[in-house]
C-alpha positions as a Markdown table, in Angstrom:
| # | Residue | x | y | z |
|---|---|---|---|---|
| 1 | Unk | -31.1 | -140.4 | 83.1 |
| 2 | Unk | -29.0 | -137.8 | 80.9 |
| 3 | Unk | -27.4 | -134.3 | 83.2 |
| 4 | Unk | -26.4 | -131.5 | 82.0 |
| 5 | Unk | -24.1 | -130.1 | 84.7 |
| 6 | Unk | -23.2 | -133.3 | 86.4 |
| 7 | Unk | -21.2 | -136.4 | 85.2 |
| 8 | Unk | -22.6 | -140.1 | 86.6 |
| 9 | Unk | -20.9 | -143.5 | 86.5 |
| 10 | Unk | -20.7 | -146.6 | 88.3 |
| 11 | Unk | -18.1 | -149.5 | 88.7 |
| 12 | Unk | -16.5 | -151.5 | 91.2 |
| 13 | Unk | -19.6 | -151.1 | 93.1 |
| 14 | Unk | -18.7 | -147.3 | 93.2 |
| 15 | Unk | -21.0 | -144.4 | 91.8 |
| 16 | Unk | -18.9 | -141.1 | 91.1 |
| 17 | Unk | -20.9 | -138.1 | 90.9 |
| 18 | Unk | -18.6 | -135.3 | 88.9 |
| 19 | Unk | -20.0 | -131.8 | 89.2 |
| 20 | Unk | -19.6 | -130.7 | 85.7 |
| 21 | Unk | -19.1 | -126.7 | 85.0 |
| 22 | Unk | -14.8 | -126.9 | 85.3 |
| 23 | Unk | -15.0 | -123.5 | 82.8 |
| 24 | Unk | -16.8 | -121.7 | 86.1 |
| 25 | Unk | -15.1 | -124.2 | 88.6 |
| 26 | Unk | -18.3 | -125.8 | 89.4 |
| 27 | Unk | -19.9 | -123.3 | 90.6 |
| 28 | Unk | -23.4 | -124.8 | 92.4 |
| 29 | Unk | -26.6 | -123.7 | 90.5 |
| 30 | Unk | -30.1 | -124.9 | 90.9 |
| 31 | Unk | -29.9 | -127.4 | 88.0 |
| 32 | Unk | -26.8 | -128.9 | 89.6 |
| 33 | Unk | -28.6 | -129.5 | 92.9 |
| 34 | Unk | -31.5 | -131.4 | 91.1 |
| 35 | Unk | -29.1 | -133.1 | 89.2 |
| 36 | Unk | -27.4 | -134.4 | 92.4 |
| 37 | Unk | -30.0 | -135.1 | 94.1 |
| 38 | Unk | -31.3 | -137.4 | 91.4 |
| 39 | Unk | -27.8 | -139.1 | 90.9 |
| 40 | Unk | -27.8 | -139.8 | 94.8 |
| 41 | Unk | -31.0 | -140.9 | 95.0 |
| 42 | Unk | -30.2 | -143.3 | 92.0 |
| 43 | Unk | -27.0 | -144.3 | 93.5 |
| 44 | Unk | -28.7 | -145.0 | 96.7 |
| 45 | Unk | -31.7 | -147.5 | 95.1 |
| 46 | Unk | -29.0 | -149.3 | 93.5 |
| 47 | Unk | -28.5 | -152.8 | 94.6 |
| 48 | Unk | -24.9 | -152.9 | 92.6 |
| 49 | Unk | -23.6 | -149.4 | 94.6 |
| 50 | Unk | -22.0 | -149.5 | 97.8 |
| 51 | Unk | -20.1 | -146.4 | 97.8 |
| 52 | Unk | -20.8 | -142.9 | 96.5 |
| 53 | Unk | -17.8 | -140.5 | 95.8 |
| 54 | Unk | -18.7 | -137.0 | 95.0 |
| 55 | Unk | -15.9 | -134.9 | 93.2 |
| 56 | Unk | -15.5 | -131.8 | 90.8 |
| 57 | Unk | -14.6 | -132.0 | 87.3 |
| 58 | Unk | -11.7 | -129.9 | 86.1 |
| 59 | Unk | -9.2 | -127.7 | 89.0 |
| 60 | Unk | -12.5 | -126.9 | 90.8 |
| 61 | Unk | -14.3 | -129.0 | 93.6 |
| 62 | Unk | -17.1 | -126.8 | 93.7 |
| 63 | Unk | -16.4 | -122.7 | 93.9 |
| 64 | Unk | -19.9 | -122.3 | 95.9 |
| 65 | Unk | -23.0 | -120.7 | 94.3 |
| 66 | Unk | -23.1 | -119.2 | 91.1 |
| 67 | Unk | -22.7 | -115.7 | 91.4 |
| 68 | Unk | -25.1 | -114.6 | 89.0 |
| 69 | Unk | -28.2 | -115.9 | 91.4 |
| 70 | Unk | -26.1 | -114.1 | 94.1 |
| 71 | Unk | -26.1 | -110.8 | 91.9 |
| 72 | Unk | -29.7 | -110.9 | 90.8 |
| 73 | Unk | -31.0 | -110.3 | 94.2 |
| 74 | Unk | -28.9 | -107.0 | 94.5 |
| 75 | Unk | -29.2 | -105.9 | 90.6 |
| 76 | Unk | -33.2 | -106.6 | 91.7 |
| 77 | Unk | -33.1 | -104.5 | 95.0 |
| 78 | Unk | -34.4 | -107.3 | 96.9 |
| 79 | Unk | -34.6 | -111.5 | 96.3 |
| 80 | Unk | -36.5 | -112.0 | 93.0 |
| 81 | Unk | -39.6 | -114.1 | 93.4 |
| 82 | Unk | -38.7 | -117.8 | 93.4 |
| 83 | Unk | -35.2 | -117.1 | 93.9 |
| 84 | Unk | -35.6 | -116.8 | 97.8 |
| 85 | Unk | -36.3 | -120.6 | 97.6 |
| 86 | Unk | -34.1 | -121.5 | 95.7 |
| 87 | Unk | -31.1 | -119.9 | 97.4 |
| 88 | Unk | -32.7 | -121.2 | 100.6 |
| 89 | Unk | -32.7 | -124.8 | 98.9 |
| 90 | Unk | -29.8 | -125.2 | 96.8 |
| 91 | Unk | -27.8 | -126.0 | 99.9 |
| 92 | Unk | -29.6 | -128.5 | 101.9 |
| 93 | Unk | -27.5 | -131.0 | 101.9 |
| 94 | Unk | -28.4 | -132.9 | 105.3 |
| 95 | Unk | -30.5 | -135.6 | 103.2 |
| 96 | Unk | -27.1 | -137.0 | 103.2 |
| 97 | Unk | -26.6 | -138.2 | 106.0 |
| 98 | Unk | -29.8 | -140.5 | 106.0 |
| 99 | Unk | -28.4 | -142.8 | 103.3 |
| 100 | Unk | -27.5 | -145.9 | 104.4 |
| 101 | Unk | -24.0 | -145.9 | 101.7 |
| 102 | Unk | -21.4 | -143.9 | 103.0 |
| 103 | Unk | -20.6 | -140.9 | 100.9 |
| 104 | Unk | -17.0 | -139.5 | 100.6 |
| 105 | Unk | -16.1 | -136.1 | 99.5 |
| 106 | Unk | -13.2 | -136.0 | 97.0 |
| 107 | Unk | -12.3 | -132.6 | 96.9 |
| 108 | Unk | -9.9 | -132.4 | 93.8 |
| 109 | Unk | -9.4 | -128.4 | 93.8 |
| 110 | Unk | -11.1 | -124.9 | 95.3 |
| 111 | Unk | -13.9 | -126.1 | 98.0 |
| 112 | Unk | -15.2 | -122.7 | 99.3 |
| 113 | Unk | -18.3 | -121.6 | 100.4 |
| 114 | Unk | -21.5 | -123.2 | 99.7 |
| 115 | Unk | -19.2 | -126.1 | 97.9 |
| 116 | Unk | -17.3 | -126.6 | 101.2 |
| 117 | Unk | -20.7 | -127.0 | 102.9 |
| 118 | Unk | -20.7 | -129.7 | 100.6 |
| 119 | Unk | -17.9 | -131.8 | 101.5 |
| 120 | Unk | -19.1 | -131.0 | 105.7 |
| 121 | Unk | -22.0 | -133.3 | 105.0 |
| 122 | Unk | -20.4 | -136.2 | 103.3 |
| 123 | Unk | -19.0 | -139.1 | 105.7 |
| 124 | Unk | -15.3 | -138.8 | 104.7 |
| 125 | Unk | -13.3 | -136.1 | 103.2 |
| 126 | Unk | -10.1 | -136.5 | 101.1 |
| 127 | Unk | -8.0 | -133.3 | 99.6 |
| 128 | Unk | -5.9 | -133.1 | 97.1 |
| 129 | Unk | -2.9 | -131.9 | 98.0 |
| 130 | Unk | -3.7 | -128.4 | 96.0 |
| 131 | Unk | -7.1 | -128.1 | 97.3 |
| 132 | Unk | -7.9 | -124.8 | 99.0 |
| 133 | Unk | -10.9 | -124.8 | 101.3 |
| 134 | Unk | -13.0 | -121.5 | 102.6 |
| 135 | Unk | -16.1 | -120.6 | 104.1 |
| 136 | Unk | -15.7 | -117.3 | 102.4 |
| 137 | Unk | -19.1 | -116.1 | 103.4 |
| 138 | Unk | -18.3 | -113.5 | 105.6 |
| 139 | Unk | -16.3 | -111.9 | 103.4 |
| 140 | Unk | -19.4 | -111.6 | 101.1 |
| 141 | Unk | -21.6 | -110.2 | 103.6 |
| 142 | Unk | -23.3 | -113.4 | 104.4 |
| 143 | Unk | -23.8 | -115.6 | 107.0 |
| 144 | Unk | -22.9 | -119.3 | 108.1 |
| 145 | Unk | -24.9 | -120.7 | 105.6 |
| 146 | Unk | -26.9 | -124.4 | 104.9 |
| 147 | Unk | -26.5 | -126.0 | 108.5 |
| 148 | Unk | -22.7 | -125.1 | 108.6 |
| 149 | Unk | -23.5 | -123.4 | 111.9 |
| 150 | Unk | -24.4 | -126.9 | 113.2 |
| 151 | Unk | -21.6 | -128.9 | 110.8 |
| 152 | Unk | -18.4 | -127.4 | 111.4 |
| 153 | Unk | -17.9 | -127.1 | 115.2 |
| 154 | Unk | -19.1 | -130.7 | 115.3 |
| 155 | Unk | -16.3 | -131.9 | 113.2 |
| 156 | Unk | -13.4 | -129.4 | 113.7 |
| 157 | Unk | -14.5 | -128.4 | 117.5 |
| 158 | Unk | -15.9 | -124.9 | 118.4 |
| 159 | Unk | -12.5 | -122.6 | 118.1 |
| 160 | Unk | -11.4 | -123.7 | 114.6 |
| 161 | Unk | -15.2 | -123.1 | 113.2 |
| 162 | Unk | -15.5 | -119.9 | 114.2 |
| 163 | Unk | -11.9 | -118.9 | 113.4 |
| 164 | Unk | -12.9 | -120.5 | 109.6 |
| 165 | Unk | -16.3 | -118.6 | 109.4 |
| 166 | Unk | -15.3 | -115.2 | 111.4 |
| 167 | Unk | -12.8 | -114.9 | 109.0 |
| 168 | Unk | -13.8 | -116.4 | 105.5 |
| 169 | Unk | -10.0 | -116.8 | 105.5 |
| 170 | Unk | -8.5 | -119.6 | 102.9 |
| 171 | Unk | -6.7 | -123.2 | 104.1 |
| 172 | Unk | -5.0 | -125.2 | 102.5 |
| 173 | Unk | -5.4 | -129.3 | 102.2 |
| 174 | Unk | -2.3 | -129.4 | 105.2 |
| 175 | Unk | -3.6 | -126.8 | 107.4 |
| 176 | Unk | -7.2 | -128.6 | 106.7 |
| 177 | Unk | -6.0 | -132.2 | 107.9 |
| 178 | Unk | -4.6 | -130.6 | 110.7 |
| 179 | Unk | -7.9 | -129.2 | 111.9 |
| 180 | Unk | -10.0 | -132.3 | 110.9 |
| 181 | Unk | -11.5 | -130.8 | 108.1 |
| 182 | Unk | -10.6 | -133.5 | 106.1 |
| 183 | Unk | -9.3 | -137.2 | 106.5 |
| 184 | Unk | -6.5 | -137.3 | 104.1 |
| 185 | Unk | -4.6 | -135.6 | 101.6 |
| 186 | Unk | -3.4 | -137.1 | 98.7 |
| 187 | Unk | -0.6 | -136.3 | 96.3 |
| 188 | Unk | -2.8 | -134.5 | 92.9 |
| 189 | Unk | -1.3 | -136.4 | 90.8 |
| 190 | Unk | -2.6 | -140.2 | 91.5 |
| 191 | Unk | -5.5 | -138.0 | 93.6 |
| 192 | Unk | -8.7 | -139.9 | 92.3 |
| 193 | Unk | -6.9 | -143.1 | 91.9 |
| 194 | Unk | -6.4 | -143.3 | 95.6 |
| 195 | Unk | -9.7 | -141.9 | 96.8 |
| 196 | Unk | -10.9 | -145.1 | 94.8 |
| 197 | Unk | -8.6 | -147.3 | 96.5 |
| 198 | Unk | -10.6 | -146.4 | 99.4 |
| 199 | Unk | -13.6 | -146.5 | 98.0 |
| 200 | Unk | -13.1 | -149.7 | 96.8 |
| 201 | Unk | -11.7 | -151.2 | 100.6 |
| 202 | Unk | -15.4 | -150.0 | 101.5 |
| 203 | Unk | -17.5 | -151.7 | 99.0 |
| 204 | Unk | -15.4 | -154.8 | 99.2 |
| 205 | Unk | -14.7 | -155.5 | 102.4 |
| 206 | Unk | -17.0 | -153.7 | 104.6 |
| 207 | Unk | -20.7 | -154.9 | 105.1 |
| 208 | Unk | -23.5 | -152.8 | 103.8 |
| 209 | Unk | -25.5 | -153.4 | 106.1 |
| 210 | Unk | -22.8 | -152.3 | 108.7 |
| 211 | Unk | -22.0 | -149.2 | 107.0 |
| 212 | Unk | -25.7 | -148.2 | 107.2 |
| 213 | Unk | -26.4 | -149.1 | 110.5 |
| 214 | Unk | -23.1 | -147.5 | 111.6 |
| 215 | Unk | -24.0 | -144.2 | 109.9 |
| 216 | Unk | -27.6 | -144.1 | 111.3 |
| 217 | Unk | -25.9 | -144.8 | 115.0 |
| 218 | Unk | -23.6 | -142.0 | 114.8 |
| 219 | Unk | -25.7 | -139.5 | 113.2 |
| 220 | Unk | -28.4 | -140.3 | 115.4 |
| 221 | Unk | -26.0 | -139.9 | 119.0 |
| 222 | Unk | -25.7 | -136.3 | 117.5 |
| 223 | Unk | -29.0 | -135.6 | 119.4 |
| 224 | Unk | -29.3 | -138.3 | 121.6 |
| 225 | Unk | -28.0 | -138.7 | 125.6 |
| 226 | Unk | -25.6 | -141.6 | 126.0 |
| 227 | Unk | -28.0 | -143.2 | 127.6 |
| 228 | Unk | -30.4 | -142.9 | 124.5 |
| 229 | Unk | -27.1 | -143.7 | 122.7 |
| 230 | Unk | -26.6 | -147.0 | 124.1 |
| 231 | Unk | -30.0 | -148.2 | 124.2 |
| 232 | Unk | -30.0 | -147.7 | 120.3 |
| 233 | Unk | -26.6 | -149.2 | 119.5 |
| 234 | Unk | -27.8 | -152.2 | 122.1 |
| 235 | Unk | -31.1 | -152.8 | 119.9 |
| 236 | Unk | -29.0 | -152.4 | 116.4 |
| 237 | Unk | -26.3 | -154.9 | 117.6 |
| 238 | Unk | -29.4 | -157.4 | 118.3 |
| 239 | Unk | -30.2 | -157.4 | 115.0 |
| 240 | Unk | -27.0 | -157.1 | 113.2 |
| 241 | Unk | -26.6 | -161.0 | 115.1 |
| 242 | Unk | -29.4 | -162.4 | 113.3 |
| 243 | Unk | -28.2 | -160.7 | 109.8 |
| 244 | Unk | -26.8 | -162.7 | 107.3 |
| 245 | Unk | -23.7 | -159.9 | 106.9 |
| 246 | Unk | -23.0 | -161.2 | 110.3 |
| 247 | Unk | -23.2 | -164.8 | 109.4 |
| 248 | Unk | -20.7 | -164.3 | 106.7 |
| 249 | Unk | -18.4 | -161.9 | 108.2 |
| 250 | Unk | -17.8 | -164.7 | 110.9 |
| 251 | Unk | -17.3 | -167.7 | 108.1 |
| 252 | Unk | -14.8 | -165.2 | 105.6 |
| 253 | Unk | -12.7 | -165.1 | 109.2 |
| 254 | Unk | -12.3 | -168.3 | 110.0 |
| 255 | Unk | -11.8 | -169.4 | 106.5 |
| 256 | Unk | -9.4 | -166.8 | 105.6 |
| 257 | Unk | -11.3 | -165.7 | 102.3 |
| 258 | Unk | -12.4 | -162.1 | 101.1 |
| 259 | Unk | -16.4 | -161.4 | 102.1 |
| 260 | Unk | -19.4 | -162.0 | 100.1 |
| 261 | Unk | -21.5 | -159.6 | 101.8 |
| 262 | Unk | -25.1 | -159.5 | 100.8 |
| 263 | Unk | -26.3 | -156.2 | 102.9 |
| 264 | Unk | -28.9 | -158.1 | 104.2 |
């Protein structure tokens, strides 16, 4: 399939999705969300893909939504009809976290509002070292948009998310691996080499049908009791023992050989 606004490649069992606008530092439009969607719904029916990496072309992860839908509404005097959806849709990101292939953020540059929603809903975030991350949106008379609300305190605790939305204020990639906001930070220059280098760890020595299972658990226990927790985690174990991931993980151990993970 040919994008406009999005760049799509796979190797070493890797599929990079490159938002593509650097002249407007990928700022998020409609298009771009279809576009995205297709390439991770492509990425995740792909038998040869075992890791999705989602980055931003240019100095720019993504700048959040383009303005111009953003200045239709008030040059209109009210939400133009068919816009309300699809401001209401362009973020709705949480379809991520029911794919069974871990996605990781690489945020190469600005990550701010709507585009540091983003990077909240993939699995693992890196930052380059000049990344600068904001909610921004109550500085433009908005609110925590997209699920953020629900994302940020789970990952950075309850003080640090309402210090980053109350305030719209701008971190850097240091001050954001302090807070947990993201995983690492690496140098700009060798940036993408090393979020591949990660990448690559994950599709070649970790079992897909781990990952998957391991992502379901945990996003799952988000809502569940411990008790509900356990019980799921006792019936996913059961059948990870009769997988053939299992089998193999076992025999590349003893025989002191790199895996051949199927995923099944």
């Amino acid at each position: 399939m040919s994008y406009r606004e999005i760049l799509y490649d796979v190797s070493e069992r890797i599929a990079v999705i490159t938002l593509n606008r650097p002249d407007k530092l990928n700022a998020w439009t409609a298009q771009m969300g279809a576009e995205v969607r297709s390439a991770i719904e492509a990425a995740s029916g792909d038998g040869e893909v075992r890791v999705i990496v989602l980055t931003g072309a240019g100095k720019g992860f993504c700048a959040g939504a383009d303005m111009s839908l953003l200045a239709g509404v008030i040059d209109s005097g009210g939400v133009p009809e068919g816009s309300a959806q699809a401001i209401a849709h362009q973020g709705a990101f949480s379809y991520f976290t029911s794919l069974s292939k871990p996605v990781i953020g690489a945020i190469n540059g600005h990550a701010v509002g709507l585009g540091l929603v983003l990077a909240l809903y993939c699995d693992v975030r890196f930052a380059s070292a000049e990344a600068k991350l904001s909610t921004a949106f109550a500085r433009r008379g908005l609110i925590a948009e997209y699920g953020s609300a629900w994302m940020l305190p789970r990952l950075i605790g309850l003080p640090g998310a309402l210090d980053l939305l109350l305030s719209g204020r701008t971190v850097g990639a240091e001050e954001a691996l302090r807070l947990g906001l993201v995983n690492r930070v690496f140098p700009a220059d060798s940036f993408m080499a090393d979020v591949r280098a990660y990448a690559r760890e994950l599709a070649t020595l970790a079992s897909p049908r781990s990952m998957g299972a391991i992502k379901q658990l945990v996003y799952g226990a988000l809502s569940q009791t411990i008790e509900e927790a356990t019980r799921s985690a006792g019936r996913a174990m059961i059948e990870s023992l009769t997988s053939e991931d299992f089998k193999e993980g076992v025999a590349c151990f003893r025989e002191r050989r790199a895996p051949e993970f199927t995923g099944r």
